[in-house]
Structures are given as structure tokens and as C-alpha cells.
N, C-alpha and C positions, 0 to 999 in steps of 0.2 A: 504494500500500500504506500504509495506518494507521501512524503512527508511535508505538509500542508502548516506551516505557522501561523499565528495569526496577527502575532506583534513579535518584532526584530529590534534586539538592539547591535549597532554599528559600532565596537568602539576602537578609537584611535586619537592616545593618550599620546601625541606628538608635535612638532609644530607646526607653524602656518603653510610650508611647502607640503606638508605629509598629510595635512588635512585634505587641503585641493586635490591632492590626486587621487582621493578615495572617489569623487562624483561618477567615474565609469562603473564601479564596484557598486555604486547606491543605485544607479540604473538599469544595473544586473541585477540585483536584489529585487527591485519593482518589478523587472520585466518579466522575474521569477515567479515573483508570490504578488500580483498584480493587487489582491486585495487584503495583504497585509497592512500594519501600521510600522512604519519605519521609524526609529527613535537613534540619536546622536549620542556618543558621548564622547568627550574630548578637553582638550583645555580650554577654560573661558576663552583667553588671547588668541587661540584661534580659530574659532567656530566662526568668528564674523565673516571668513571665507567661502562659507556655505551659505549667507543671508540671500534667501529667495528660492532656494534650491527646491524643486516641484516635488519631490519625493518623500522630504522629510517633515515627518509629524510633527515631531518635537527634538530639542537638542537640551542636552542634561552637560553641566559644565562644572569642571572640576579644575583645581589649581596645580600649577605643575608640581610644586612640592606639598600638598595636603597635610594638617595635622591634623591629630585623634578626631575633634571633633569634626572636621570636615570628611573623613574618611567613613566615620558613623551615619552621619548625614548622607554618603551615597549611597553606603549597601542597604541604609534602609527604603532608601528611594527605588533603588534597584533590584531588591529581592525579590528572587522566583517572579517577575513580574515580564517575564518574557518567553517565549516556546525555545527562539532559537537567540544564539548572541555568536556575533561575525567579530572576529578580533584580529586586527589589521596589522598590527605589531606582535614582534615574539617575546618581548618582553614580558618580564613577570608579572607586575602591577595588571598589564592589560588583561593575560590569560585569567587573574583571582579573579577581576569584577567581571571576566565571562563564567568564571565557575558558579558563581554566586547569583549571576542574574536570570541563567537558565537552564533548562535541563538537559539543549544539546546545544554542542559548540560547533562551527568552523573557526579556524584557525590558523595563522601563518605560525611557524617554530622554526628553530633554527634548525641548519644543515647537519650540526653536529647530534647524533641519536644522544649522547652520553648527558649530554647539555639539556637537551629540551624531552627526555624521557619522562616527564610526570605531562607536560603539556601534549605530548602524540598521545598518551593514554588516555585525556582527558576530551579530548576532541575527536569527535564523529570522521570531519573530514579537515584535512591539512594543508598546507602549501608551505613547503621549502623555501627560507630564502638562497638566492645567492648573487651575490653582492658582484658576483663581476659578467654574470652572462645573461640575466633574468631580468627586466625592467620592471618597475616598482607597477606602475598601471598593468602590466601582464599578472604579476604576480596577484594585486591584488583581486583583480576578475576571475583570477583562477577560485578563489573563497567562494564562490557559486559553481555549484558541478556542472560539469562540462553541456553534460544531458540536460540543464535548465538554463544555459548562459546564453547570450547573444550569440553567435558567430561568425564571424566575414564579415561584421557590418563598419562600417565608419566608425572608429570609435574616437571621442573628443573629451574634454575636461571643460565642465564647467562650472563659470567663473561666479561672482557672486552678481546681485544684482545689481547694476550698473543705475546712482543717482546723480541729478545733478553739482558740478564743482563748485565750492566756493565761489561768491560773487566778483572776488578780487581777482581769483587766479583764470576766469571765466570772463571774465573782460579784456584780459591780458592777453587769454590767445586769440579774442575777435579781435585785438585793435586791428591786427595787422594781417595781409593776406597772406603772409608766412607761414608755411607748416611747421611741426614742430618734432624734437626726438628727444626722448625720454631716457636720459642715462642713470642706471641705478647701482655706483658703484662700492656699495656697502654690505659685505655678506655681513651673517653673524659671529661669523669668525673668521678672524684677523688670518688666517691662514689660507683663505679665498680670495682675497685681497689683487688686484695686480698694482704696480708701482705708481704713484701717485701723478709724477711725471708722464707717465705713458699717459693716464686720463688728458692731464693739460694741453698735451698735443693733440691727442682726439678732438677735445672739447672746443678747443683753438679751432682747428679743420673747420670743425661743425660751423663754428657762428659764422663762417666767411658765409655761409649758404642759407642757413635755415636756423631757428628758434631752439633752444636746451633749455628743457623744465629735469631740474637733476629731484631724485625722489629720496625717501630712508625714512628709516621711522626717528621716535623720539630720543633713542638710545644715544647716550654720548659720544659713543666714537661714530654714529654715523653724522650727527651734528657736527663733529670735528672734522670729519673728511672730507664733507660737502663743504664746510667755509674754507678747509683750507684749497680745496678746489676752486671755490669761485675766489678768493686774492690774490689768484696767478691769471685770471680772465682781463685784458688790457680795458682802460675807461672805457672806449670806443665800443666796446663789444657786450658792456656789462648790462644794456637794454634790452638785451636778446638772450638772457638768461634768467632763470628763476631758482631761487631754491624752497624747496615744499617738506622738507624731514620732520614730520610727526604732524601734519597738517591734513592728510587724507587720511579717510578710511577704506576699507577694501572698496565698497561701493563706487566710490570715488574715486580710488584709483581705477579699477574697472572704465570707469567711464574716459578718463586721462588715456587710459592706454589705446583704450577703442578709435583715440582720433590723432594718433601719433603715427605720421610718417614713419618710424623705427625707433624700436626699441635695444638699447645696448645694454648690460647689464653682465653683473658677476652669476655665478653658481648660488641661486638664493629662491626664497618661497616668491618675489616679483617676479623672478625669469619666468616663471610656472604660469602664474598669472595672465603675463604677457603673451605669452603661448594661445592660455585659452582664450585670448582677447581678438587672436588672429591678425594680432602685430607681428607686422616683420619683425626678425631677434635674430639678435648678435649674443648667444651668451656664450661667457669666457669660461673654461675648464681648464683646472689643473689635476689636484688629490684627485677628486671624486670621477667616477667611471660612469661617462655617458649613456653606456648600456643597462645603467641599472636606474639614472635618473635626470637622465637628461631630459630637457622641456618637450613634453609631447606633442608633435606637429597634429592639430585636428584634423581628425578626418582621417587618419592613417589605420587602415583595418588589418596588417598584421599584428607577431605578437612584438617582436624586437625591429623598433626605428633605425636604430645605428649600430656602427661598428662601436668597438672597443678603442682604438687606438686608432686617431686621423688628425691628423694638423687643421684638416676641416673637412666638414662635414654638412651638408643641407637636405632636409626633408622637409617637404612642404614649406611653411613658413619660416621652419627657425633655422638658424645657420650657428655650428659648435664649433667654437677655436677651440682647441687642447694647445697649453703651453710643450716647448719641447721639451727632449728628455728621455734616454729609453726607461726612467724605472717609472714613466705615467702611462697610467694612471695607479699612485699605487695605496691608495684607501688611506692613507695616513693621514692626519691633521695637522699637515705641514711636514716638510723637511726633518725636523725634533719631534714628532709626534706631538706637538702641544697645541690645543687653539689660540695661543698668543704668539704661536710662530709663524715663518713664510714658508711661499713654495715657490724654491727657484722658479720653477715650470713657470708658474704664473708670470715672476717677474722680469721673465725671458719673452714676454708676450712682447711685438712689435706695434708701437703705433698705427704705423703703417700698414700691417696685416689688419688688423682696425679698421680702419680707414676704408683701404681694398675694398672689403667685405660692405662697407657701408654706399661705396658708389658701386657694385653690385645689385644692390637694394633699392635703390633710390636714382641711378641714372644722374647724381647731383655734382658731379665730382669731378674736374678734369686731371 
């Protein structure tokens, strides 16, 4: 007999790029269990990625580091109050509030048996990760069985629900009949980073031609690296830039990206965005392996977009530099393993490959 849910919870206790890629997986779960109720849970900071999404019920929000009493607070929220729970991460946290909230699990676990041996026990059905050959959006559609999933069709990520910009920033880009491109070069770790200098030259290029709205949230070092980017922009050119870090929200971005000539950006939860936005994309890769999570070009109905290792790459809309270097991509966080270190890779990245790639896109460039 069909196993028929009637309420699902989704959960994916991760950040803002690892939210957004779940919407193919939430699509597959509708398209599975059409007249289920679908429910969220995730970190507060990043659900707002999902605002409007047609499938989900409700979204249940948790802190990324919870104490006692917030922790009481979800599994009594949570308990037995679901048939199935779909757990997107292999991590620990994720798998308890699937054990706890229903009585059958899917589940992604890790590759190693010795590692994730209580979570394959625990789970009906599974998905492997692996971090150098699998893409995050395959993997996660794989959490719907084969015999209930989509297949061959377009599949796309999307974005949140796209509302009007601020007034200010909304005036800025009617004054003038100039398009505009959207550089985001702030990961959340300093070890995605490329050389500060390389941006100035880019950003320089740019304003000969067209408008730079540079984006980041409110986080200090992305506020430091957008000013210290725009006091190297000459007076002449400083009319034709903007800086917006901690000023949008996803909606809003959404809508920012929807009307940018091209989007340039680091390895971060924007590139993703951007992607689903159906902006042309420049994103820059070093550490992290394209194969497993690079920006998913919409519309692309295999299971794996790209290669593993290519100095560049384009599918559909997005176009992936990988810095050089034979040991990239090599999963580490930086060079030292640390997220307050660099990656030569990245900082071997050319302006001028940059550049190329953007009169590529854009036809703007002599």
C-alpha cells in the first residue's frame, strides 16, 4: 500500500544558500503528496528566503544556536505532529527533530556507514552525501523516491517573493537610462574572498559603461569591504555607484537582481539567488566544488550542471570562474583550513578574466 502523508515536515537547520536550494525538493514533495500540508523548519535568519513560496503551509523557526528553553519550545511544537519528516542535512540536530516529529523519516546521512549508522537505521529512505560528485539540488530531490519524483523536467530554484525597493534606491536607478550590475563581493567567510584590488579594477571597468549597486548584509566585515571598495572609486565615477549592505531584504533583493544587466559575485547564498533570479552570473570559485554547489542554471533538467574542475564554465545563465591551482577544488576553508584565512586560488583570480566574462554577457566592453 502507497504511503500517503498527510502533513510533512521539511527540515533544514542551515543557512541562507542551503535554504534556497531546498525549493526543487519542496516541489517534489507537492508534486508527490499533492494534498499534503507542507511545514518548514529552519533558522529564523533564513526562512525569509522562502517568503511566498506556493507550497509551504507554515515555517517553524529556530535559532542557530538554541538554548534549553528554546529547544523545549520546538519539540513540543513539533511532537508526533507529523506522518513523514524530510531532513535535508546529515547532521545531528537535524536527524533528532526528525526522530521526534515523526514516525517515518527521509533523510540525507553521511557517506561514511560508521558515522551516520544510528541515522540509516533511523530513516525509511536515504541519500548519500558526496561533496565532490553529487550537487546539492540532485541530492536533495533524490529525498523523494524516484517512483514519486519529477523527472526530465526543467528543474529551477525559486526565489523569494520579489517586492518593491526602497524609495531612495528606486529613484536612483530611474534617474538615468543606464542599466545597472550588481557586485556582491562579501562571502561569509573571509576564505571566499578574492583580492580586494582585483574588485577595484573590475568595478573601475564597470563604471566606464554602466551603473554598480555593490550588495552585503549588515555584518561588519561586509560593511568594511564595500567602503573600503567604494574609496578607491575616483570622484568622477562615485555617481554611478551605490552601496546597499544591510539595506535589503531577500524580497528586495529579488527584485534588485530581476532588473540587473549582470550579476558578479563571490561563492555565497546571493550567487544562488541570482541564479534563481535568471541574472546573468559571474560567480567566483575557489575551496568549494562547483559540482556539489554551484549556482543552479534554471531550467537545467539533468542531475549534474558542471564539471568538477574548469577555469570556466557556463550553463544556461551562470558562468563559474575557478581560481587556478591543481589542488582546487579542495573543500578546505582556505589554504590553513580556517575561515579567517585565504585561498590563493581565489587570489590568483584575474581582473581581466573578470572582465572577459562580463563583455561576454553584456556585448558592453571593447
Amino acid at each position: 500500500m502507497r504511503f500517503i502523508p498527510k502533513k510533512i515536515l521539511i527540515i533544514a537547520l542551515r543557512q541562507i544558500g542551503d535554504t534556497l536550494i531546498t525549493t526543487p525538493l519542496i516541489e517534489d514533495v507537492a508534486h508527490a503528496w499533492p494534498d499534503a500540508e507542507i511545514h518548514f523548519l529552519g533558522f529564523s535568519s533564513s526562512l525569509g528566503i522562502l517568503a511566498g513560496n506556493p507550497f509551504i503551509h507554515s515555517f517553524i523557526g529556530s535559532s542557530a544556536r538554541p538554548k534549553r528553553n528554546e529547544y523545549l519550545t520546538l519539540i513540543k511544537r513539533i511532537f508526533r505532529q507529523y506522518d513523514l519528516a524530510i531532513v535535508t542535512q546529515p547532521n545531528d540536530r537535524s536527524h533528532l527533530f526528525g526522530l521526534i516529529s515523526a514516525p517515518v523519516r527521509f533523510g540525507v546521512v553521511p557517506n561514511d556507514a560508521k558515522q551516520g549508522w544510528w541515522k540509516r537505521l533511523t530513516c525509511r529512505h536515504t541519500v548519500e552525501v558526496d561533496y565532490l560528485n553529487q550537487h546539492v539540488i540532485t541530492e536533495k530531490r533524490k529525498l523523494v523516491p524516484e517512483a514519486l519524483r519529477r523527472s526530465k523536467q526543467a528543474v529551477s530554484v525559486t526565489p523569494p517573493k520579489a517586492i518593491p525597493l526602497p524609495q531612495l534606491l528606486h529613484s536612483w536607478i530611474a534617474s538615468e537610462a543606464k542599466q545597472y550590475i550588481v557586485i556582491h563581493a562579501t562571502p561569509l567567510g573571509n576564505y571566499k574572498r578574492i583580492d580586494a584590488a582585483t574588485w577595484n579594477k573590475v568595478i573601475s571597468a564597470l563604471l566606464q559603461k554602466m551603473r554598480v549597486i555593490l550588495t552585503g548584509s549588515n555584518a561588519p566585515g561586509d560593511r568594511q569591504l564595500n567602503s573600503e571598495l567604494l574609496s578607491h572609486i575616483p570622484g568622477n565615477l562615485r555617481s554611478d555607484i551605490i552601496e546597499t549592505s544591510g539595506q535589503l531584504n531577500f524580497g528586495e533583493l529579488s527584485t534588485l537582481l530581476r532588473g540587473a544587466a549582470l550579476y558578479i559575485g563571490v561563492d555565497t547564498s546571493i550567487s544562488h539567488l541570482a541564479a534563481a533570479c535568471n541574472t546573468p552570473c559571474i560567480v567566483l570559485f575557489g575551496p568549494t566544488p562547483p559540482t556539489n554547489f554551484g549556482p543552479w542554471p534554471n531550467g537545467y533538467s539533468e542531475d549534474q550542471p558542471y564539471r568538477l574542475k574548469a577555469t570556466e564554465q557556463t550553463v544556461g545563465n551562470v558562468t563559474i570562474l575557478q581560481g587556478p591551482g591543481e589542488c582546487v577544488p579542495c573543500r578546505k576553508a582556505g589554504c590553513d583550513d580556517s575561515t579567517v584565512g585565504v585561498s590563493q586560488c581565489l587570489l590568483q583570480l584575474k581582473a581581466e578574466t573578470i572582465l572577459h566574462h562580463a563583455q561576454l554577457k553584456l556585448g558592453a566592453f571593447s
